[in-house]
N, C-alpha and C positions, 0 to 999 in steps of 0.2 A: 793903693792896690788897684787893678787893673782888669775889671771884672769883663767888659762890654766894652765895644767898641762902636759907636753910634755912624752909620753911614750916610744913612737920608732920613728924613721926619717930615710931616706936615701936618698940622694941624686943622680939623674942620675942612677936611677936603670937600671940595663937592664935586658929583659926578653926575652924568648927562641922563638924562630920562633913557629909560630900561641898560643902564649900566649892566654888563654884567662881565664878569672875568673866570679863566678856567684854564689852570695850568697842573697840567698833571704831575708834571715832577716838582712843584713848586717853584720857588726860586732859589739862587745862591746865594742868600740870607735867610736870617732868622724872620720871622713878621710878626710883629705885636698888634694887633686891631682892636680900635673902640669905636664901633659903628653908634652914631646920634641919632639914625631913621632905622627904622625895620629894616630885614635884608634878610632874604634865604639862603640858607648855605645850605651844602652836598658835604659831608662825612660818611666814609665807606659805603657810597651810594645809595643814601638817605639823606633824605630831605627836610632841613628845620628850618621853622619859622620864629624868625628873634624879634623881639622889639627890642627898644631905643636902652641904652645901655649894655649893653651885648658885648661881648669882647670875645679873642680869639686868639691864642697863640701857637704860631704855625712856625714848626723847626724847618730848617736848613732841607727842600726834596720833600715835604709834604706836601700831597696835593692841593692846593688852593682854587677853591671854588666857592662864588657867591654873587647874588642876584639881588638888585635892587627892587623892592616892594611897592616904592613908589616913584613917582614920575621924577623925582631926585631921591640923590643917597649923600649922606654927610657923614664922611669920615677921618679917624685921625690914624695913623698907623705910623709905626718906625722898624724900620729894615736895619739890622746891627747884624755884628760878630760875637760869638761867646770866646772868650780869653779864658775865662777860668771857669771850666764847668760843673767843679766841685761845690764852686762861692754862689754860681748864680744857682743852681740848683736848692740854696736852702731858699731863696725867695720862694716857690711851691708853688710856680707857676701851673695852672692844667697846661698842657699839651695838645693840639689836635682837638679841643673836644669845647665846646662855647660855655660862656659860664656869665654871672651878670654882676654887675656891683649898682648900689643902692642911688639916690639919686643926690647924696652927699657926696660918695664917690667918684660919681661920674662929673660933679661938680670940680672937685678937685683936682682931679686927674683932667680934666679940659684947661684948666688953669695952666697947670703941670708942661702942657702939650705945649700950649699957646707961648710958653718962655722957650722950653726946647728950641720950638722950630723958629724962633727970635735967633736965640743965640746961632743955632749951626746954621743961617743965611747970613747975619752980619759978620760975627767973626770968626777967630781963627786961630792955632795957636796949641800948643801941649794946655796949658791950663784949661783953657774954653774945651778941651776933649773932656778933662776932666772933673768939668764942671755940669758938662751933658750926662755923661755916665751917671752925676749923683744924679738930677734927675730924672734919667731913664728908671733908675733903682729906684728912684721915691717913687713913680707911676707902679710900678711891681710891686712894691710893699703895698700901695695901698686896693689893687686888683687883687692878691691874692688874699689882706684882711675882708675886701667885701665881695669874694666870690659867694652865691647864693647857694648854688648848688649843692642841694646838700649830699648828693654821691660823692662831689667834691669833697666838701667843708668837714665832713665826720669822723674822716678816719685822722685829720690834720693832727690831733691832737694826744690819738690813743697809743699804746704802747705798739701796737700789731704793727701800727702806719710809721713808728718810728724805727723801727725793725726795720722793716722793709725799704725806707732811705737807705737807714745803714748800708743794706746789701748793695743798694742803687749806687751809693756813693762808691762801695768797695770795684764794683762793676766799673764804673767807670774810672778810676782813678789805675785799676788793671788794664785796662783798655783792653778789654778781650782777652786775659789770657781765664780768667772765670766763664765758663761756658753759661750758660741755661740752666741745666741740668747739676752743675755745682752750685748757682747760688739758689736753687729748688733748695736743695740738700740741705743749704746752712739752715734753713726754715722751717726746714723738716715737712716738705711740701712734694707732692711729687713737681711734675713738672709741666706737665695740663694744668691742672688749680694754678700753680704759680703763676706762668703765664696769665689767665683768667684773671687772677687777684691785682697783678703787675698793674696789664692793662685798663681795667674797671679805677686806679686810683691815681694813676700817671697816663691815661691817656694813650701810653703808648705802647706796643707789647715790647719783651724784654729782649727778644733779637734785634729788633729796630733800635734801641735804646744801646747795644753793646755797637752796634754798625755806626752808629751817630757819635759814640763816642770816640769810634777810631776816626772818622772823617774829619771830625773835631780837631781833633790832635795832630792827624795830620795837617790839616790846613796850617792849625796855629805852627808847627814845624816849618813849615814849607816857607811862612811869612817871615817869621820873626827868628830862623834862624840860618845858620848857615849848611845845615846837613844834607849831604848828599841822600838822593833815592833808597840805596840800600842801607843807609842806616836809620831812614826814618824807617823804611818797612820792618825795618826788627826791633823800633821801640812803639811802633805800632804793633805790632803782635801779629804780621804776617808772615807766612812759611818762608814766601821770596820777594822781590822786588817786583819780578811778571805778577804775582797776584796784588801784589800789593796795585802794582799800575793798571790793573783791569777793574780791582774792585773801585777806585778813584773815579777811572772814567765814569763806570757804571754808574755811582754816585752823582758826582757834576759837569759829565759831558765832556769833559777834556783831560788832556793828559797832566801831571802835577806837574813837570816841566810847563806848560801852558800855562794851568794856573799859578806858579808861581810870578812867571812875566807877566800876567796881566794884574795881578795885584799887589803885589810886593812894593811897586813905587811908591802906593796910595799907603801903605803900611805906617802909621805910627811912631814904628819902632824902628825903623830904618832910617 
């Protein structure tokens, strides 16, 4: 099965004295970070300071921002695709919000890194894709058992927070045709709290979460099939094709005709 799709990796990057990056709309990937040096990062214009085991995972247009603490920064990061956002979603990654793993973890997950970014510079091939994927996913299993935070880490386990996937999954596997305000309802939540609650355990609030899942989809449409404009916009759960192609831009800067030409070669599955 074909959860991720690995694009770049590097492992133990190092970057130049006062590093620092700052992209508002993020990038057109997902980004996974495991910074090895301190390093200040910017979340909704607040300022943290991490020490060394620090991680990060930054969806598809989140803002990325982060400053190096000291006169170098040593990092690993991997830029992918989600395929299936149903499968990657039980891994229970945070989202948008820093979290730490132990220093067994970070042991491992360097390891992890250091074959990753082996194999996707040496070689090549349908197997070697999906040989990365397993350990993309073994680096995720073991960040989300050793995330520390315990805002994170509490609810993993209780009924409320298994509820609340529920909804998350139904949300996205609808791809927007469940509003906000219906999956409040199923919780029996208004829709202030829900939001509040969303956010505070996913990182991310639940309109951005339904907007990400249609991007999602469509992308992966756009890639891996052959569907014309107006039929992705109505299994994307848009009114028409004009919205469907504005909301696109708005998201990654170009039109879905665009982006299909510039990534589809690179595709996998094609």
């Amino acid at each position: 099965m074909r959860i991720v799709h690995l694009r770049s990796c590097m492992s133990k990057k190092r970057e130049p004295e006062k590093f620092s990056i700052d992209l508002p709309h993020g990038r057109n990937r997902n980004l996974l970070l495991h910074f090895l040096t301190p390093v200040e990062i910017v979340i909704d214009g607040k300022e943290y300071v991490l020490h060394e085991n620090a991680c990060i995972f930054y969806r598809d247009g989140m803002r990325t921002k982060y400053t190096s603490k000291r006169n170098e920064m040593f990092n690993s990061f991997a830029l992918f695709d989600i395929i299936d956002e149903e499968e990657f979603l039980r891994y229970r990654l945070p989202e948008g919000v820093p979290f730490y793993v132990d220093d067994i973890g970070g042991e491992q997950i360097s390891l992890l890194w250091d074959e990753m970014t082996f194999l996707l510079v040496t070689h090549f091939g349908e197997m070697i894709s999906f040989n990365l994927q397993r350990i993309f996913l073994d680096i995720c299993t073991i960040m989300s058992r050793c995330a520390q935070d315990k805002k994170i880490q509490e609810p993993n386990y209780s009924e409320s927070y298994l509820r609340l996937l529920e909804v998350r999954k139904k949300m996205y596997r609808q791809c927007g045709k469940i509003s906000v305000a219906d999956a409040a309802k199923e919780l029996f939540f208004d829709r202030t709290y829900f939001s509040m609650i969303y956010k505070s355990t996913f990182g991310i609030s639940p309109r951005q979460d339904i907007q990400n899942a249609k991007i999602e989809r469509a992308c992966n449409l756009l890639l891996y099939s052959n569907l014309k404009l107006d039929r992705i916009a109505i299994e994307c759960n848009f009114s028409d094709t004009s919205n469907f192609i504005r909301f696109f831009i708005c998201h990654k800067h170009m039109t879905p005709n665009q982006f299909r030409k510039r990534y589809a070669a690179t595709s996998p599955l094609r």
